[in-house]
N, C-alpha and C positions, 0 to 999 in steps of 0.2 A: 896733689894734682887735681885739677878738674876733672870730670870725665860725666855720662849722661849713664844715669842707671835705675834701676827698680828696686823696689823692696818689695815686691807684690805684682801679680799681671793686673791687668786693667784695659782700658781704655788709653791713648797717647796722654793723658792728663795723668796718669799715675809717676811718667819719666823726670826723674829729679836732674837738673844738672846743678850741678857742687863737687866738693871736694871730698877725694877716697884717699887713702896711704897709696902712693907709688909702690907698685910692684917691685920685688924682688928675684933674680933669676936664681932656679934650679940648675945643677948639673950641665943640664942639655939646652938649657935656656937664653934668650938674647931678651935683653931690652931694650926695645923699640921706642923711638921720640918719632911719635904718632904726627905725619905731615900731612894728612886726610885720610877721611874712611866714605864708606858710601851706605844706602840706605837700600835692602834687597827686598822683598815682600816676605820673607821667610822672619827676618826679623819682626814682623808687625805681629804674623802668628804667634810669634812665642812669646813675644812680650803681654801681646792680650790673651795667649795662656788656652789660643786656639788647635795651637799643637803641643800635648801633652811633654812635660821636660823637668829634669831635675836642674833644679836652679838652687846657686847658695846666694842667697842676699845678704848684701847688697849685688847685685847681678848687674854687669856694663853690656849695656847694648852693644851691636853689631859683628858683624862677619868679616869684613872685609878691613886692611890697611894699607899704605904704603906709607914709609919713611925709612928713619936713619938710626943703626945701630948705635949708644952709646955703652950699654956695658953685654958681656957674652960671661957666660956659667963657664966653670973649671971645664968641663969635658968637650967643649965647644968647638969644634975643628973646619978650618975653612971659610970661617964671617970671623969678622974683627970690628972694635970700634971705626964708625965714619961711612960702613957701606951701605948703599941705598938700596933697600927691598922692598916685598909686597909680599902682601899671605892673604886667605882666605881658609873658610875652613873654620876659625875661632869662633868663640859662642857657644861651644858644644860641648859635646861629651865633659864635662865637669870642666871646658876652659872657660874663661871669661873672655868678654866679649874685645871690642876694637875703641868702643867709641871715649877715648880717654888721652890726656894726653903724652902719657906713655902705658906701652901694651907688652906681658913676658909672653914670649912667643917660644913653642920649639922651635929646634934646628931645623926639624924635619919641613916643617911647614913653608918654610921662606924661599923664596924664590930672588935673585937679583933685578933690581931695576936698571933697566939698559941707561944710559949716559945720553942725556939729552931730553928723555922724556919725564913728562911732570907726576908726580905724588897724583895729581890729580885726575890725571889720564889713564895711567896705570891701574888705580886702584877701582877707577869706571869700568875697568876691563878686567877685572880679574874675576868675582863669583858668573858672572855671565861670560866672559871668553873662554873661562874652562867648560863651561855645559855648552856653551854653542860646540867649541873644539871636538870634546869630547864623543856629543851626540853625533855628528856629522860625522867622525872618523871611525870610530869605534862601533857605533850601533847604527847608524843609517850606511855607512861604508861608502858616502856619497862618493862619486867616480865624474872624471873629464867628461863632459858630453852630455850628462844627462842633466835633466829638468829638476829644479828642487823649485818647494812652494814653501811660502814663510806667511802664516796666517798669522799677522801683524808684525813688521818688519820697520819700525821706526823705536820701540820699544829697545828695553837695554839689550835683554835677549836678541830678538828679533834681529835688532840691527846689526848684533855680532854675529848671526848666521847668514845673514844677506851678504856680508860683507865675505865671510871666511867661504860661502861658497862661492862667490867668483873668483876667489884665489883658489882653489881648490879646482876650479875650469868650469863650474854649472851654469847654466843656463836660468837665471834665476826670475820667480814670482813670487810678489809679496803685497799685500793689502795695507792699508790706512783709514782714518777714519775723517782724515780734513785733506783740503789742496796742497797743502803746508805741508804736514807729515807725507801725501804722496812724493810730491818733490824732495823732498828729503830723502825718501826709500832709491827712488832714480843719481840723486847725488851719492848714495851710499852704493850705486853697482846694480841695482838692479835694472836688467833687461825689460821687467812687464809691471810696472805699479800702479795699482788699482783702487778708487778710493773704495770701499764697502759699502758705503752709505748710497752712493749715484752710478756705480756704473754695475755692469752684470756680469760679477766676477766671474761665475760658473761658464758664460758664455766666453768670455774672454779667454779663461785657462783651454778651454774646449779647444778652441781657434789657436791657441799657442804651441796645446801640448795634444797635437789628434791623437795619439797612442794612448797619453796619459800622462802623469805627474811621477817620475821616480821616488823621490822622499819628497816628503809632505811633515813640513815643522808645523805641530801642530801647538797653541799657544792658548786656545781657550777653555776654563774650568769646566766648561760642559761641550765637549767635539762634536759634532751633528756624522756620525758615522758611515750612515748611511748616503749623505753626500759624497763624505771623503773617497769611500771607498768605489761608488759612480767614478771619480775623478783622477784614482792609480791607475798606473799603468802593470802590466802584468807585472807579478815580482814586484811591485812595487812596497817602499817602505813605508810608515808612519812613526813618528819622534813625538810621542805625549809627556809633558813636561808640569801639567796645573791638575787640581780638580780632583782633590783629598775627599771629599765627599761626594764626588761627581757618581751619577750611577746609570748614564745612558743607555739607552736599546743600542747591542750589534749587531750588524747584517752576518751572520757568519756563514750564512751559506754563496751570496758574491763576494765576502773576502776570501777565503780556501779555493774557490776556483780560478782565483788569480794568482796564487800562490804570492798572496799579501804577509806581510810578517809586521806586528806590532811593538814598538818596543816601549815601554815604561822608563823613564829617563828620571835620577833624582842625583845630582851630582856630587852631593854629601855620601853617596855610599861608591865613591870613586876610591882609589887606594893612592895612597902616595905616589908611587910609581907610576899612573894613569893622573895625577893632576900636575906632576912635574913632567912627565910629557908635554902635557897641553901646553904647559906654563911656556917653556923652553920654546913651542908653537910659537906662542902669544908674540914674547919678546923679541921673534926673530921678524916675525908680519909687523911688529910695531917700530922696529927700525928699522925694517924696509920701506914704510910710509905706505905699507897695504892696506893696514889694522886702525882704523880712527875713532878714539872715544865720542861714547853719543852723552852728552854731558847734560841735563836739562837745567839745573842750576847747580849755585855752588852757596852754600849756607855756612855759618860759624855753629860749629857745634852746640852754640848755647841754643840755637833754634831745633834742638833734636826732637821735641816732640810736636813742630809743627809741622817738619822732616816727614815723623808717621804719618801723620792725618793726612798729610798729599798724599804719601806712595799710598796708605787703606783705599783714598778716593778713587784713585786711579785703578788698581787692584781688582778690589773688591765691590767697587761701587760702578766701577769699569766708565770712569767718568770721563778718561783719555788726557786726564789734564796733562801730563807727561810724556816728553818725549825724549826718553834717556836717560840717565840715571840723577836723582838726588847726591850730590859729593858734599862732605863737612869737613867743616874746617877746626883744630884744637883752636 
């Protein structure tokens, strides 16, 4: 089979795409005929070996899938050959990755893909609709009525927390950094969108939210703290999601007398039962026509390592070239 993989981290220049032995399933296992995967920033870490990880080489990139079962392990219950899934989650703990064009998946992992929606949609929504989901419900506890801020809300993230708090009833803010992307955050549901670059965000949220900001999605490797926390409202939350070596000054004496609460968000230490939550979320907001993938292109997997070099530029280099997620194609 094809598939895009390493023998070694590196730089996006080190990712071979060629041909691996197709996978065999385990017991618990299905094998998946891989109908697109998509390209997260987590991947770029680990492949350039920025976040420490036991990899066996040849090692297949990516996290994310969606397609269609053709063979399932003896112990297998409830998926059969011909059903359309989506997983997340792979890459890790000693699995190998997505980007192939078939992938052995556990049981546990798979989620169903609702009837009508595409491999490609799906799988744009799935490592970022479970950490928007997750964060918003679970750790911001976001509620009807109140203010939610999304400091960059046209991103894959971003756009799935813009979107899943107006379902959810918030009152939503969120920045951009072009005309384009703002109009895009206002098509996705937002009530206040802001470019960052020309208008006076802090001034605006002030005027939106006189009390304050309830949750505050925070999305940048280094959060300017001391702003944010100007900007809660009492009780107010904060959701930090980037910024592995970040190591800012905190105001900690006007966050405690607000009775602020911070939370650390990393969706890979989600448990099964808390991502099949989400999931069963996702797929319910995605065919009610709530939930809309932010797709920025759609690549043939043989472009998998010009796939990194955009998401690092955007990332890391915070160059904005992206709006939504990298999808590939087998």
């Amino acid at each position: 089979m094809k598939a895009a993989f390493i023998n070694q981290t590196g730089t996006s220049d080190v990712i071979i795409y060629g041909d691996l032995p197709a996978p065999k399933p385990t017991k618990r296992q299905c094998i998946v005929k891989v109908g697109a995967v998509d390209v997260n920033p987590i991947d770029t870490y680990i492949r350039s070996g920025a976040i420490p990880a036991k990899l066996s080489f040849p090692f297949v990139l990516g996290r994310d899938l969606a397609g269609t079962i053709v063979e399932t392990g003896a112990s297998v219950k409830g998926l059969k050959a011909g059903d359309r899934v989506w997983a997340t989650n792979q890459g890790a703990d000693g699995r190998q990755g997505t980007f192939a064009e078939f992938a052995a998946v556990d049981q546990r992992w798979l989620n169903p893909t609702p009837a009508g929606v595409s491999d490609e949609d799906i799988v744009a929504l799935s490592l970022v609709g479970i950490t928007a989901q997750i964060g918003l419900v679970r750790y911001a506890n976001l509620k009807s009525g109140e203010i939610l801020f999304v400091n960059g809300g046209s991103g894959g993230v971003g756009s799935c927390v813009v979107q899943m708090g107006k379902i959810l009833g918030a009152r939503v803010i969120t920045t951009s950094g072009t005309a384009e992307k703002v109009e895009l955050c206002r098509k996705l549901g937002a009530d206040l969108a802001l470019n960052y670059k020309t208008d006076d965000v802090d001034g605006a949220i002030k005027a939106f939210a006189p009390k304050g900001v309830n949750v505050w999605w925070e999305t940048l490797r280094e959060p300017n703290f001391d702003r944010t926390v100007g900007l809660l409202a009492m009780r107010g939350r904060m959701i930090i999601m980037a910024g592995r070596d970040a190591r800012p000054a905190f105001p900690v004496g006007p966050f405690y007398v607000k009775d602020c609460s911070l939370h650390g968000f990393a969706m890979f230490n989600a448990s099964i039962r808390e991502q099949h939550a989400a999931a069963n979320a996702i797929n319910r907001w995605v065919t009610e026509g709530k939930l809309k993938a932010r797709i920025d292109r759609i690549l043939p997997l043989s472009q998998a390592a010009e796939a990194h070099r955009l998401q690092e530029e955007s990332t890391i280099k915070q160059s904005g070239a992206l709006a939504g997620k990298i999808v590939l194609k087998p």
